[in-house]
Structures are given as structure tokens and as C-alpha cells.
Rosetta silent file (secondary structure, phi, psi, omega in degrees, C-alpha in Angstrom):
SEQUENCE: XXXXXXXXXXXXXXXXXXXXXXXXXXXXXXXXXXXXXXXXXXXXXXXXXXXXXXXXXXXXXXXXXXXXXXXXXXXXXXXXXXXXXXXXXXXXXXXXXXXXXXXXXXXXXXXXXXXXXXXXXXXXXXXXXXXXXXXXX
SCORE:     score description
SCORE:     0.000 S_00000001
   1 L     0.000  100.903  172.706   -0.308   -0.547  -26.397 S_00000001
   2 L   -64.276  173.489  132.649    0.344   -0.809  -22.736 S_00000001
   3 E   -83.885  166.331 -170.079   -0.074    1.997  -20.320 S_00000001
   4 E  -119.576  154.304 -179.316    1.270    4.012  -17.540 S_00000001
   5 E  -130.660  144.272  166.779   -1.131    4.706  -14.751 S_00000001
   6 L  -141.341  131.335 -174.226   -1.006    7.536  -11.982 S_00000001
   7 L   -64.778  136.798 -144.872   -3.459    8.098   -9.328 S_00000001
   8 L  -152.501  167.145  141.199   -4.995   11.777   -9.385 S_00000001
   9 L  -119.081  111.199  166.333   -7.599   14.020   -8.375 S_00000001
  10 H   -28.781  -59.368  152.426   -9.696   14.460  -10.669 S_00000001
  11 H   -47.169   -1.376  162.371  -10.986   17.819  -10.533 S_00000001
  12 H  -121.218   34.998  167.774   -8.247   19.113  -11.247 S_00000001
  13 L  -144.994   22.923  172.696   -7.865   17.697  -14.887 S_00000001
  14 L   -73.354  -69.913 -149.035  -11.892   18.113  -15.641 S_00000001
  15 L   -72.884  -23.229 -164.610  -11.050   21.715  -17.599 S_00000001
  16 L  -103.212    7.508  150.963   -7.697   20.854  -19.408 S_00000001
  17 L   -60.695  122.776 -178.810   -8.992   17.151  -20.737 S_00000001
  18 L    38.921   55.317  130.555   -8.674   16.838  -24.556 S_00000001
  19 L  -111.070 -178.297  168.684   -7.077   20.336  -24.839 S_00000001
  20 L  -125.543   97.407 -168.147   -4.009   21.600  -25.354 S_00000001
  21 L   -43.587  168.991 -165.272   -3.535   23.304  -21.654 S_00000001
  22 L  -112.962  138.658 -177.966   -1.631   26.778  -21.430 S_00000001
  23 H   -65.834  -17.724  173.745    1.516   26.029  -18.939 S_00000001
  24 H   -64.910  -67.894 -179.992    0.050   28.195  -16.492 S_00000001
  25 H   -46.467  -19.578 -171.655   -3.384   25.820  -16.437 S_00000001
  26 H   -73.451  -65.559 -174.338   -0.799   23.198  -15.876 S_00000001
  27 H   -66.557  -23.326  161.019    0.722   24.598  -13.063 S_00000001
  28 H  -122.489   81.897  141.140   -2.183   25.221  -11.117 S_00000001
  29 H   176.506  -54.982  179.663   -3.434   22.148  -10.676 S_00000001
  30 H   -97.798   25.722  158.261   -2.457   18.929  -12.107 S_00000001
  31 L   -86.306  -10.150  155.374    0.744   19.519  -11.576 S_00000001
  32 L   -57.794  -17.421 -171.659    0.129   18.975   -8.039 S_00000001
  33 L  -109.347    9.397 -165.930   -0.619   15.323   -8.607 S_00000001
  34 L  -128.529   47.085 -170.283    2.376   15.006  -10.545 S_00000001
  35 L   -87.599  124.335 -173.687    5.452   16.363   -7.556 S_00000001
  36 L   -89.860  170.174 -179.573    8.321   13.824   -8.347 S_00000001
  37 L  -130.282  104.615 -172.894   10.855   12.796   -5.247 S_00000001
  38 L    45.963   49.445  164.041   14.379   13.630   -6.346 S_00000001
  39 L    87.186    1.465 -172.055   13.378   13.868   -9.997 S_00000001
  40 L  -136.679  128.117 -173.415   11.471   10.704   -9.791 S_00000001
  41 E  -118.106  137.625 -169.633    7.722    9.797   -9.968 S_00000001
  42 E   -73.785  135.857  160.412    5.980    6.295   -9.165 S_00000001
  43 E  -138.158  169.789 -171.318    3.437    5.123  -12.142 S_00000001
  44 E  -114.666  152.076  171.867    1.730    1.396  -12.370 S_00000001
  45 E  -106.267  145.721  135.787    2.184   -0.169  -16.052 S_00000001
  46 E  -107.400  130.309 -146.421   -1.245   -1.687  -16.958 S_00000001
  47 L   -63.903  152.357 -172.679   -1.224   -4.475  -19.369 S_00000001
  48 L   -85.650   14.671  147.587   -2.938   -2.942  -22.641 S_00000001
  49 L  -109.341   26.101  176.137   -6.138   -5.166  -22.256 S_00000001
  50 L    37.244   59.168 -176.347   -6.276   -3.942  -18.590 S_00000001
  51 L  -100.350  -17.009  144.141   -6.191   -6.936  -17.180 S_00000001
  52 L   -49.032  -54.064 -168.005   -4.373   -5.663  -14.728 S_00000001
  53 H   -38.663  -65.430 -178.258   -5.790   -2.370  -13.843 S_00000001
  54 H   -29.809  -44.583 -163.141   -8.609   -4.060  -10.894 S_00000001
  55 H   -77.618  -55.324  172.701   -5.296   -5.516   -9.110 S_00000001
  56 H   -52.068  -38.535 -173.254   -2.845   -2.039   -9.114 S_00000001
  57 H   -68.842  -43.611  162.984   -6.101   -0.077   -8.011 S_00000001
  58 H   -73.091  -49.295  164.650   -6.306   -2.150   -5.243 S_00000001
  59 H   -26.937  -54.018 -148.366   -3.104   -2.556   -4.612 S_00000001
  60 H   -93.780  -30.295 -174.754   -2.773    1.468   -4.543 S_00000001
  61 H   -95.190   -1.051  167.210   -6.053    2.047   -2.398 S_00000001
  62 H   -73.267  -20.799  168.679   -5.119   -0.453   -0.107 S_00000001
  63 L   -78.842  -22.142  155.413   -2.434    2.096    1.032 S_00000001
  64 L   -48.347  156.505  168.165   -4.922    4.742    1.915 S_00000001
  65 L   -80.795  -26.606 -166.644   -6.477    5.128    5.081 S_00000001
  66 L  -157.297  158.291 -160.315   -9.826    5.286    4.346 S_00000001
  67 L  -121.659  135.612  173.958  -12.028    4.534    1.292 S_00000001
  68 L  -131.572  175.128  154.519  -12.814    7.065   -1.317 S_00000001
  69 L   -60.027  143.187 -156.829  -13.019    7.817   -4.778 S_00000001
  70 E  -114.700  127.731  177.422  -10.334    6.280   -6.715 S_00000001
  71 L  -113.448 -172.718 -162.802   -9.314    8.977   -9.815 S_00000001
  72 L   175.647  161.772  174.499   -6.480    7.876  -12.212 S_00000001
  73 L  -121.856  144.912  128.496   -4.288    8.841  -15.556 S_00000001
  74 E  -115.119  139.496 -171.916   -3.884    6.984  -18.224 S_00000001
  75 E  -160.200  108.093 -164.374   -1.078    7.369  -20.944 S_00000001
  76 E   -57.317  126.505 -161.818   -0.083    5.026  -23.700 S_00000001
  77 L   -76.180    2.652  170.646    3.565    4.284  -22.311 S_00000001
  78 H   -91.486  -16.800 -156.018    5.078    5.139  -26.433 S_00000001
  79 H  -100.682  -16.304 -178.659    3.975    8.739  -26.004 S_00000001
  80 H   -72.790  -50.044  176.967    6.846    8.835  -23.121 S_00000001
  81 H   -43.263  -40.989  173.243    9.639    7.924  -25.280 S_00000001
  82 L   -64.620   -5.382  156.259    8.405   10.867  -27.708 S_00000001
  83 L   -52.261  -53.849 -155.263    8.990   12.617  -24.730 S_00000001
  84 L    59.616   39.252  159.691   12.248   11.508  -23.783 S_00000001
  85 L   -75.162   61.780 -177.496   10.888   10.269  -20.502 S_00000001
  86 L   -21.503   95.951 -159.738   12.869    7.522  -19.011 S_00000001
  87 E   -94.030  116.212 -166.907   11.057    4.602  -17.816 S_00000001
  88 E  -124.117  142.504  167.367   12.576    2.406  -15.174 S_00000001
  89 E  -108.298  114.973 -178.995   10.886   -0.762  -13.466 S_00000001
  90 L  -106.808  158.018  161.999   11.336   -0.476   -9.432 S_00000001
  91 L  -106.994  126.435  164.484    9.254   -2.113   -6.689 S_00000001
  92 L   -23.248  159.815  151.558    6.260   -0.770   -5.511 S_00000001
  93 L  -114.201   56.708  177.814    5.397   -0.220   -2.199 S_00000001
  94 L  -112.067 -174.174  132.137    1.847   -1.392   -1.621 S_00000001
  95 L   -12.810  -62.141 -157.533    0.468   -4.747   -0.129 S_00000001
  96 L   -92.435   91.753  158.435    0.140   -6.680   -2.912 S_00000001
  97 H   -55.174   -8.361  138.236    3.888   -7.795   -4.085 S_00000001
  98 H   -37.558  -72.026  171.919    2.559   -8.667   -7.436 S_00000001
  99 H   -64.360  -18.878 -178.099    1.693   -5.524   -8.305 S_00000001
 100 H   -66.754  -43.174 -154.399    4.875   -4.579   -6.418 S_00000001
 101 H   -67.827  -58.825 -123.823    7.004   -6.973   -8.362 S_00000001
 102 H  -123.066  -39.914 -172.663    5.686   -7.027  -11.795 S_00000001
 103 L  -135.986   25.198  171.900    3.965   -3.347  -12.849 S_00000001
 104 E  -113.173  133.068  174.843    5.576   -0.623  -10.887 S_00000001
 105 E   -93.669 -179.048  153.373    7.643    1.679  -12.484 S_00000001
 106 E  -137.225  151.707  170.948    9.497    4.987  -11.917 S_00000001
 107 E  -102.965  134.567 -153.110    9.785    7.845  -14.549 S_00000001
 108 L  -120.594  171.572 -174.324   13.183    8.905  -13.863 S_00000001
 109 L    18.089   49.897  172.272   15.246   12.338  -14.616 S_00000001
 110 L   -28.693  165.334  142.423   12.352   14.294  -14.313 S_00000001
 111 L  -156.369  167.689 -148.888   12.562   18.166  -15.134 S_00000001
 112 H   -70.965  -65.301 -175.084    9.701   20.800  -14.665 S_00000001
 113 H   -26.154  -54.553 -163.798    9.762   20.891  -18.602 S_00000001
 114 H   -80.915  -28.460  165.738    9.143   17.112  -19.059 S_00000001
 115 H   -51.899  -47.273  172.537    6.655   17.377  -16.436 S_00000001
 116 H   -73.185  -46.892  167.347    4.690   19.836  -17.804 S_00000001
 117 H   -33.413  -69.076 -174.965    4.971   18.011  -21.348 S_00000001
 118 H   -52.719  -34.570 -177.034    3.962   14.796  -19.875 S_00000001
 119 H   -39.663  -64.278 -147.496    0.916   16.600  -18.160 S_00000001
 120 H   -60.984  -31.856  175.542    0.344   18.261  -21.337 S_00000001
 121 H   -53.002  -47.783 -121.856    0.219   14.429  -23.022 S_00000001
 122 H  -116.481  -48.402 -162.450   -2.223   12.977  -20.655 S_00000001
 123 H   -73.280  -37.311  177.521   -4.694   15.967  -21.173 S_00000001
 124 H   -82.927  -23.347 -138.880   -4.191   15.792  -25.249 S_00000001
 125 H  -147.206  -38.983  179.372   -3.705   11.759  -25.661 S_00000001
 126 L  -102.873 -161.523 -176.335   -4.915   10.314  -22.309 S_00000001
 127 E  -146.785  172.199  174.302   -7.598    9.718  -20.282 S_00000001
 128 L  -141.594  133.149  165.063   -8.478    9.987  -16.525 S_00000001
 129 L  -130.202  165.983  169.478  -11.100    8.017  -14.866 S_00000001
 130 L  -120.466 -177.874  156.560  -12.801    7.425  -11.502 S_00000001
 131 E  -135.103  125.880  178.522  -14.123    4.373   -9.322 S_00000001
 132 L   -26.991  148.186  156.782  -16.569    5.296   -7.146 S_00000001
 133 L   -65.107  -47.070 -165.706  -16.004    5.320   -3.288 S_00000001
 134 L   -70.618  -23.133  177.131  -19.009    2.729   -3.049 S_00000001
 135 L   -98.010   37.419  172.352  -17.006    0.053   -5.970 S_00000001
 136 L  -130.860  -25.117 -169.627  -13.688    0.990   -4.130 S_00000001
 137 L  -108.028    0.000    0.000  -15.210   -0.634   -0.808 S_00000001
């Protein structure tokens, strides 16, 4: 089962992980990491033995200015369809045109609704992790 990956802040999906959040808990806070641009939000596919994952995170923190903690989503990319989230593969915009090429997607015809649903997904179904600022450098 691959995955979809989206770069986060953590704290603000420590209280609603593996619950089933109130839309209000949604809305203030990790729906901030999740503002799409004209209905459409960038996610990395990672292969499902995550053989991938090392290469998109750098790829994605090489776009930062400065090195930090790296937080992340994960969400088995099947739980979108039950969604009716539309998955399209676009190229990235990092460094690394691999990662550009080959695992970046967009979730497409967004609506508040499906937002909060997917949110709701990631907190009941996924997982979020971090890598350290000191492993990120």
C-alpha cells in the first residue's frame, strides 16, 4: 500500500492523532498545513516499503532556508479514493528532479469538506512523524 506524504507541523496534530477530531479541532490547526492553491494541494507518493521517503524529505527540505525539524503525514493513498479525492501526478518543484519527476502529485478539486475529511483520515488511519533538526543536517 503506497502512500501520500505532506509536510506538517506537528504540534498541531499531537491532540487529534488516532481520534476522531470534532470539525472545529480540525479547523484550528491542521487545517493550516493543509491550505490548497486554487483547489489544489502538493503531496509526495512514497513507495509502500519507503524506499523512497529519505529522497522526497530531502528533496522537500532542500527547499527551506534553513535546517529544522522535518514533521510529515502519512496516508495510505486507497483511503483517498474512499474519499473521492482526485489524485493527479504533476512535477514537483524541489532540487532533486527525481523526486520531481517520479513521486509528486497534486490532490485536485479540493473542497473545505474533502479537506476536512482527508484531515479527519490522517488523524484516524495515518500517521505523522518527525526527523530531527540534527538527522535533517
Amino acid at each position: 500500500m503506497p502512500f501520500l506524504l505532506r509536510s506538517i507541523r506537528k504540534g498541531r496534530w499531537h491532540e487529534i492523532m488516532g481520534t476522531s477530531p470534532t470539525d472545529d479541532q480540525i479547523r484550528n490547526g491542521p487545517l493550516e498545513d493543509f491550505v490548497p492553491e486554487n483547489s489544489t494541494l502538493s503531496v509526495w507518493y512514497i513507495e509502500d516499503d519507503r524506499s523512497n521517503l529519505e529522497q522526497v524529505v530531502i528533496a522537500l527540505a532542500s527547499t527551506r532556508d534553513f535546517f529544522s525539524n522535518f514533521d510529515y503525514a502519512l496516508v495510505d493513498e486507497a483511503l483517498l479514493t474512499t474519499l473521492s479525492i482526485k489524485v493527479e501526478q504533476t512535477v514537483g518543484d524541489t532540487p532533486d528532479q527525481e523526486a520531481n519527476t517520479c513521486w509528486h502529485r497534486d490532490l485536485v478539486e479540493l473542497s473545505d469538506p474533502k479537506l476536512i475529511a482527508l484531515i479527519r483520515t490522517i488523524a484516524e488511519k495515518g500517521e505523522t512523524a518527525r526527523i530531527p533538526e540534527k538527522e535533517m543536517t
